[in-house]
C-alpha distance (Angstrom), angle and dihedral (degrees) to the residues before:
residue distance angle dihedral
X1 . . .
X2 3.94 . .
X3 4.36 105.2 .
X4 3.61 88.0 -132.5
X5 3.83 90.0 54.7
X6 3.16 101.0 48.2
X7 3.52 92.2 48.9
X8 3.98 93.7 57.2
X9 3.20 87.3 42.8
X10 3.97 100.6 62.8
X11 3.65 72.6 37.2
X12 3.40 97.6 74.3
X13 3.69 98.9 28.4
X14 4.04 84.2 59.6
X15 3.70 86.3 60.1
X16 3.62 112.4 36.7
X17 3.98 81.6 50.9
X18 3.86 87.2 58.7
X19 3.94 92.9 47.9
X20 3.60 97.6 52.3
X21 4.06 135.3 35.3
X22 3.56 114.9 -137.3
X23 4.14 104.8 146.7
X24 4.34 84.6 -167.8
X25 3.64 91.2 53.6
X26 3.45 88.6 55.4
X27 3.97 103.1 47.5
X28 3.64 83.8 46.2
X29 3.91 94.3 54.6
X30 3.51 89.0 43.5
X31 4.08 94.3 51.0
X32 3.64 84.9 44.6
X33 4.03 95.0 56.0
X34 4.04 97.5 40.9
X35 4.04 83.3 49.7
X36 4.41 93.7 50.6
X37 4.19 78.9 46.2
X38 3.63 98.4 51.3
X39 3.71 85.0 46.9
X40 3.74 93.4 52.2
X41 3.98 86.2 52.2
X42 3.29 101.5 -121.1
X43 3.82 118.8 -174.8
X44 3.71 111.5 -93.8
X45 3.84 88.3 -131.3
X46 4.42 85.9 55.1
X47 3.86 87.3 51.9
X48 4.27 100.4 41.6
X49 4.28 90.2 48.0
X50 4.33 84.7 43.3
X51 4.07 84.4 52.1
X52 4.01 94.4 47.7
X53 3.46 101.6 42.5
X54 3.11 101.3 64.5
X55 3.96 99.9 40.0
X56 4.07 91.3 78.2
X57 3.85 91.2 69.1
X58 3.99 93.4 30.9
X59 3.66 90.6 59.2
X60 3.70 88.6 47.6
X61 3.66 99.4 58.1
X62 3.91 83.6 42.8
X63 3.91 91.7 50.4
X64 3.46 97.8 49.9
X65 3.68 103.5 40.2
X66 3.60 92.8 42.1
X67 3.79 110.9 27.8
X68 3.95 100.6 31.1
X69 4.17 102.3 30.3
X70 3.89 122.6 106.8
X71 3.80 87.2 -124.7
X72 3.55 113.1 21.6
X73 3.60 117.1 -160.7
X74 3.76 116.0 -170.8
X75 3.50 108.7 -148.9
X76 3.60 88.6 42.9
X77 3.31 88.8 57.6
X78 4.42 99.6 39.9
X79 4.41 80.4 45.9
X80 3.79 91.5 56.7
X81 4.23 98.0 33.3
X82 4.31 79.7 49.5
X83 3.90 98.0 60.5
X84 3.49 90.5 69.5
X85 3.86 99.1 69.4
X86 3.76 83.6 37.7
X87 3.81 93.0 62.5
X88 4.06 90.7 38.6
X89 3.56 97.5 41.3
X90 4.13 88.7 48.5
X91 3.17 86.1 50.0
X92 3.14 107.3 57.0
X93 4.05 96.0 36.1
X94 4.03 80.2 73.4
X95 4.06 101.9 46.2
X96 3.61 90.0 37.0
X97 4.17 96.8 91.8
X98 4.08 96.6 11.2
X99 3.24 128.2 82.5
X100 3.92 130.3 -150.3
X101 4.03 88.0 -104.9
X102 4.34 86.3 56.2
X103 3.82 85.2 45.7
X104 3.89 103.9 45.8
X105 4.24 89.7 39.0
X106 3.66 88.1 51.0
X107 3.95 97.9 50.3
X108 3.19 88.6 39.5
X109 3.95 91.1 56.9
X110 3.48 108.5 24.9
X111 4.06 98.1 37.4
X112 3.76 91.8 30.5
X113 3.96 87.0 -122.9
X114 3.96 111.2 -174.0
X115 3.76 111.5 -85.0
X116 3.88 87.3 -132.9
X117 3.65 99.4 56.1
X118 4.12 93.6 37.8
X119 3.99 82.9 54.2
X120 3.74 94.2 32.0
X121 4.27 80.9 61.6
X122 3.68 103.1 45.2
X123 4.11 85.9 47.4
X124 3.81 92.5 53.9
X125 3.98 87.0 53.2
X126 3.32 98.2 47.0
X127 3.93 96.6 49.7
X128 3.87 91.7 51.1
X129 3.74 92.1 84.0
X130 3.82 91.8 41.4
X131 3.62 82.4 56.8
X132 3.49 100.8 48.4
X133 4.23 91.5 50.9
X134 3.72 89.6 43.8
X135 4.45 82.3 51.8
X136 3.73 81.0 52.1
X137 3.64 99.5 45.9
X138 4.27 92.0 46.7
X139 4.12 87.2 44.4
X140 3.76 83.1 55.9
X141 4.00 107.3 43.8
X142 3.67 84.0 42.6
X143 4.29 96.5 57.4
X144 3.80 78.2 46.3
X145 3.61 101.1 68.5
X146 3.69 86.0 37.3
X147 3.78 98.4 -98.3
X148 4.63 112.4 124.2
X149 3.96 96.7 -153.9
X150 4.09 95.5 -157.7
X151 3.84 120.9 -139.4
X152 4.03 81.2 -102.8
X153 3.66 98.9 46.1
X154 4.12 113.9 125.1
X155 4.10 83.9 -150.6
X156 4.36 85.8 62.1
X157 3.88 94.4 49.8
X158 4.47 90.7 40.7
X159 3.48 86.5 61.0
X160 3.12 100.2 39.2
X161 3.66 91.4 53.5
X162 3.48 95.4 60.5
X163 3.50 90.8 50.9
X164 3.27 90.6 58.6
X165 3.60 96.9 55.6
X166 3.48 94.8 47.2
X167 3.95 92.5 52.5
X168 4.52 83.3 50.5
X169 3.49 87.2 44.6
X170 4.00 95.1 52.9
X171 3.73 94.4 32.0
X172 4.31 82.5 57.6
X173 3.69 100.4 54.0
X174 4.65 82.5 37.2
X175 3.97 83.0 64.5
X176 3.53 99.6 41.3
X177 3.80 92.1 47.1
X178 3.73 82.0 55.5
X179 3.84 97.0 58.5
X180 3.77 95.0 -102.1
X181 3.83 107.3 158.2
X182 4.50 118.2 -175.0
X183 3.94 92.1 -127.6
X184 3.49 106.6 11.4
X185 3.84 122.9 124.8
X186 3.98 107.0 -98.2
X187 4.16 131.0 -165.0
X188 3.23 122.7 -120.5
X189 4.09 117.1 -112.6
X190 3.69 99.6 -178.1
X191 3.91 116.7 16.1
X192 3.58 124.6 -148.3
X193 4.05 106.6 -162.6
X194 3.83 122.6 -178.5
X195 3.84 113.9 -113.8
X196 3.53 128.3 -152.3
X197 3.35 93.7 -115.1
X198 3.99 93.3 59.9
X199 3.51 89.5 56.1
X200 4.06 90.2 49.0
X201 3.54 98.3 50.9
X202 3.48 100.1 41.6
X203 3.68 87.3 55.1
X204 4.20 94.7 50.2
X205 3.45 88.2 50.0
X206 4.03 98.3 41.0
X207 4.30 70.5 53.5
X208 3.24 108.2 49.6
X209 4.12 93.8 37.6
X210 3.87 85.3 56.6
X211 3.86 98.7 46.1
X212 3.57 88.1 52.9
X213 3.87 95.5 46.4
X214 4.04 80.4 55.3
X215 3.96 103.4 41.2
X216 4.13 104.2 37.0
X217 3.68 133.9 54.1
């Protein structure tokens, strides 16, 4: 399916779930989503740390709108706690097999997003692991004049700053060596049409979502 529709479409999900209680709905979505995972083959480490992460702030909607509330209503409380593995498990049934690059060409295409923000994005992501050796690398020199820089330390994040700008500053004049202009017209390398069939199963499922928001409890 297109990145950009599935995106909307867990989108929209996300929402309607919010608007309307319907505790089924949810274990269904949720079955649903762990089933599309297991089909993508995700590693059974992936899927156990996707399941616990969530359960801290699950069991703390449960807890306090079942344990702690003047009337407490258990499937008020299970329909509420449940939305969170909806949202996470949505969420990750769309990044699981596309990558930022699918996601910012297909915005960028389908949604007409800016050029400059869609490659704005993709060069934030791409510097974070720059950053993180160049962390490394200031962590190191520093131990070797005798200084520890501490993952706190305002001297780490200073320097790191500046790295940071420099790496902008470079990747700038990198993108204008290119022939990168703000508003000028720009080919497309790798399209990303809309098919039929994205717009046909984001409709059953918009469909079959909303019947089941209307028919279950």
């Amino acid at each position: 399916m297109n990145p950009s529709f599935k995106f909307i479409l867990a989108l929209i999900i996300s929402v309607e779930i919010s608007l309307r209680s319907s505790l089924l709905t949810n274990f269904l979505i949720i079955f649903f989503a762990l089933g599309y995972l297991i089909c993508k083959h995700i590693k059974l480490s992936n899927l156990l740390l996707t399941l616990l992460m969530p359960l801290i702030a699950a069991f703390t909607v449960f807890a306090t709108l079942y344990w702690f509330s003047p009337q407490p209503n258990l499937q008020n409380a299970l329909s509420l706690s449940s939305r969170i593995y909806v949202y996470t498990l949505t969420i990750y049934c769309v990044s699981i097999d596309t990558t930022a690059t699918e996601f910012a060409r297909s915005f960028e295409q389908n949604f007409h997003l800016p050029s400059k923000f869609a490659y704005g994005v993709l060069a934030a992501l791409n510097i974070v692991p720059r950053m993180k050796e160049a962390v490394k690398q200031i962590r190191t020199a520093g131990m070797m004049r005798g200084v520890y820089l501490s993952f706190w330390s305002p001297v780490l994040y200073f320097k790191a700053i500046l790295v940071a700008l420099n790496s902008a500053e470079n990747l700038a004049q990198g993108m204008a060596s290119h022939g990168y202009r703000e508003n000028a017209k720009r080919s497309v390398i790798a399209a990303v049409p809309v098919k039929k069939s994205d717009w046909l199963q984001s409709i059953a499922i918009l469909v079959l979502v909303n019947l089941a928001l209307l028919t279950l409890k």
